[in-house]
C-alpha angles and dihedrals in degrees: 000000000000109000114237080250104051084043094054089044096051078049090055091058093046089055097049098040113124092200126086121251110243147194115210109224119186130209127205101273085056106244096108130198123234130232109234121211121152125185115226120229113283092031100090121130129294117269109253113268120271125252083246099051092043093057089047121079110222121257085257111054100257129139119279123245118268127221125263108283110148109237121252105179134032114195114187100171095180084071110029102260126151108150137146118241126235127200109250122196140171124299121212100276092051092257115137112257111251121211116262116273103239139127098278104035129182144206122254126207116214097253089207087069128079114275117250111291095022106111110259132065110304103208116210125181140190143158132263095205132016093197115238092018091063122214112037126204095272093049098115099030094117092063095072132109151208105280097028119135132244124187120195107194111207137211100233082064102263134105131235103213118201144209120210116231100179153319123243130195098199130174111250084233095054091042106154101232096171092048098052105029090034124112123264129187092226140041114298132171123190120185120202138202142135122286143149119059122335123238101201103316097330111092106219104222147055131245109207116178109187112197131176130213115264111154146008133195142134140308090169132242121031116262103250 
């Protein structure tokens, strides 16, 4: 488990990172484009919650914060999706690791955001497409729809359980860093992939799904 040291040190380098965050998308000839989606300094994610704050249910009735426990699974059953989650890093340009484009991608959650259920925005991303290999994980996320369910799957044997907000089809030009990247002082979950037409192999847009916390419970053992 990531110390609240190291975790704070890994945000200080978000923070100050001149590159853009991205997100690979392959097209189907295989060279794929990149979503671009850099958070500004000042926008990195949330602190993890408190001990305190976790044991305490919020004013409003809404689920507390969970510890700290890096998702395994992501379950969206609206759109078919049932993946295992890989941790995903920086690579030496400072660009975010992508998974790997292969015939049965995943999805990877940016391991320098709070895991599901930690307040703060949880950022998952996935591919559209995985070039030759055709649909990736993320191919129908733009169907969904406020009031969909997302279930993040943990390795310390709970579940994180969404809510979705909205879904939003943004230029990559026009990708809304602050908003996605930026603190909050609840659980929050975005999920990221191309949309929108494509120019060669590179799709044009963003999918952003928002989500908020709204539940927790149990899948069984810890992963070991």
């Amino acid at each position: 488990m990531t110390s609240p040291t190291a975790a704070l040190s890994r945000r200080s380098l978000v923070a100050g990172a001149a590159a853009s965050l991205l997100v690979g998308c392959q097209g189907s000839g295989g060279a794929g484009g990149r979503d671009s989606g850099a958070p500004p300094a000042g926008t990195a994610p949330s602190p993890p919650s408190s001990d305190a704050s976790r044991r305490s249910s919020s004013s409003d009735g809404s689920p507390s914060p969970l510890a700290r426990s890096v998702p395994v699974r992501l379950l969206i059953p609206a759109i078919g999706v049932d993946t295992p989650v890989m941790g995903l890093g920086l690579a030496a340009d400072g660009s975010v690791e992508v998974p790997p484009v292969a015939e049965h991608d995943r999805a990877g959650w940016y391991r320098h955001s709070p895991t599901p259920g930690q307040t703060g925005p949880s950022v998952i991303l996935g591919h559209v497409t995985v070039g030759a290999y055709g649909d990736g994980v993320f191919r129908r996320l733009a169907r969904l729809r406020r009031g969909a369910r997302i279930t993040a799957s943990r390795a310390d044997g709970s579940t994180a359980e969404f809510t979705v907000d909205r879904v939003r089809t943004v230029a990559k030009a026009d990708f809304p860093a602050a908003e996605v990247y930026g603190n909050v002082d609840r659980p929050e979950l975005r999920l990221i992939t191309c949309g929108g037409p494509r120019s060669g192999e590179e799709y044009r847009d963003n999918v952003i799904v928002f989500a908020t916390l709204s539940g927790a419970g149990r899948t069984g053992e810890p992963v070991p």
